[in-house]
N, C-alpha and C positions, 0 to 999 in steps of 0.2 A: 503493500500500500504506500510507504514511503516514498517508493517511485516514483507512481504517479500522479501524488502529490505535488513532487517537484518536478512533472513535466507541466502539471498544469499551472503552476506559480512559475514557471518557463516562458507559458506562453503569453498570461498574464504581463508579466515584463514587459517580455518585449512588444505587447500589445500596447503597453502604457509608453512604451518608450516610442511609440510611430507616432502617438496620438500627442504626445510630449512635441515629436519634433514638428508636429502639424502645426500646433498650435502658437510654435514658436515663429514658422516662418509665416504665420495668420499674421499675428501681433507685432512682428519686426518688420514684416515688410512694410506694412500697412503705417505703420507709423514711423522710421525712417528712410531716407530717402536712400536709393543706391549706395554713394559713399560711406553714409552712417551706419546700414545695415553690414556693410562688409568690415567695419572696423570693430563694429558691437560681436559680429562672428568671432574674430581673430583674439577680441580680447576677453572674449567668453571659454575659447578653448584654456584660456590660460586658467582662468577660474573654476570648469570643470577638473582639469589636471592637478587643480591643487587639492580637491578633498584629498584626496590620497594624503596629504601631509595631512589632515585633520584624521583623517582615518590610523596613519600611525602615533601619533597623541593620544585618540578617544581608546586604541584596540592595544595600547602601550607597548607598539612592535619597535620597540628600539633599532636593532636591528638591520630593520628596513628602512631607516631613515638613508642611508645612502645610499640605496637604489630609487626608491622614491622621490627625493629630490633632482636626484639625475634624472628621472623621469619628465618630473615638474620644467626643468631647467629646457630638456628638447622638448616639449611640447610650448612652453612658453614662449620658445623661440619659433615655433613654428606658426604658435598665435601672431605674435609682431608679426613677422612678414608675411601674413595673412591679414595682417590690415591692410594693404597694398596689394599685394601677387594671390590673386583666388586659388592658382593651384596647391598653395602652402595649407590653406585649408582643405583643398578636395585631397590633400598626402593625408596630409594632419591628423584630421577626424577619424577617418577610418584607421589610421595608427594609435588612434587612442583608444576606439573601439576594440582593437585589438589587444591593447594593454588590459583594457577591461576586464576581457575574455581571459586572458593567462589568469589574472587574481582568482577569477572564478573557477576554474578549471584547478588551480595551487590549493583552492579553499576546499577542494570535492575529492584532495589526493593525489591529481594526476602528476606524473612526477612531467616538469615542464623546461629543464637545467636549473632551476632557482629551488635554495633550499627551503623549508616553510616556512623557516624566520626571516628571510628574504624579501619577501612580498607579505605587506599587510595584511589583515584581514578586512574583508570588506563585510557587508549584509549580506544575507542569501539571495540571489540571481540580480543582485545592482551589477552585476559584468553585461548580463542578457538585457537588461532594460538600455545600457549606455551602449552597446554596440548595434541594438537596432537604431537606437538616437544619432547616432555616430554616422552610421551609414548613410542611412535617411539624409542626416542633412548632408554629409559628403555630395548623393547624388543632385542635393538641392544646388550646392554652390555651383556645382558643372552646368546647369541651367542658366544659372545666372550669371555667370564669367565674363560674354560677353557685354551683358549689361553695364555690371560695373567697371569693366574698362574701357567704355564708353564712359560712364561718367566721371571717371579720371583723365581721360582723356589719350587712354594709352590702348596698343593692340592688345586684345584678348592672348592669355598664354596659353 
């Protein structure tokens, strides 16, 4: 029964994680404008990447404070230049979707190269909810690439 418990809190996620990403590009796009929206993107990845530092504080993974940080530090970096270059966010996202995945995948046992004390702990399927969210909007900036470099004024990458 445990199972399929946890496939349907699975699906749940990442069901919550599309409706998440819906509603974000509802409410960003709609109220700022091209530029705005792609810098609010870039500088939102760097605020998603940082739970993880909250997450080894509240889950007291010592530890994992220097891979976590390292983590924080390339994602951060991939925010800035995703305030500017959309494809830093269509890398970005989905690489942090993936980071996601590994914690969760670390939290369920699977041996992944990272020892358990390596990687934080997270909530149960917060990896499944941020990697449909991740995705999601990965696919969303490629839609929108051209736009906003047109409103910077520069060729689409």
């Amino acid at each position: 029964m445990s199972t399929l418990g946890f496939v349907v809190i699975v699906i749940l996620y990442a069901t919550i994680g599309l409706m998440g990403a819906a509603g974000a590009i509802f409410l960003v796009r709609n109220f700022l404008g091209p530029k705005g929206e792609q810098v609010f993107y870039g500088l939102f990845l760097i605020m998603i990447a940082a739970f993880y530092l909250a997450f080894a504080a509240y889950f007291g993974s010592a530890e994992a404070w220097r891979v976590e940080v390292s983590a924080v530090v390339l994602f951060a970096a991939f925010g800035l230049f995703g305030t500017r270059l959309p494809i830093a966010l269509i890398v970005g996202y989905p690489l942090h979707g993936l980071w996601d995945l590994l914690h969760e995948l670390q939290a369920h046992g699977a041996w992944i190269g990272f020892q358990p004390e390596q990687l934080t702990a997270i909530p149960l399927a917060y990896g499944i909810f941020c990697l449909a969210f991740d995705f999601c909007m990965a696919w969303y900036f490629h839609t929108r690439r051209d736009e906003w470099a047109a409103a910077w004024g520069t060729a689409a990458a």
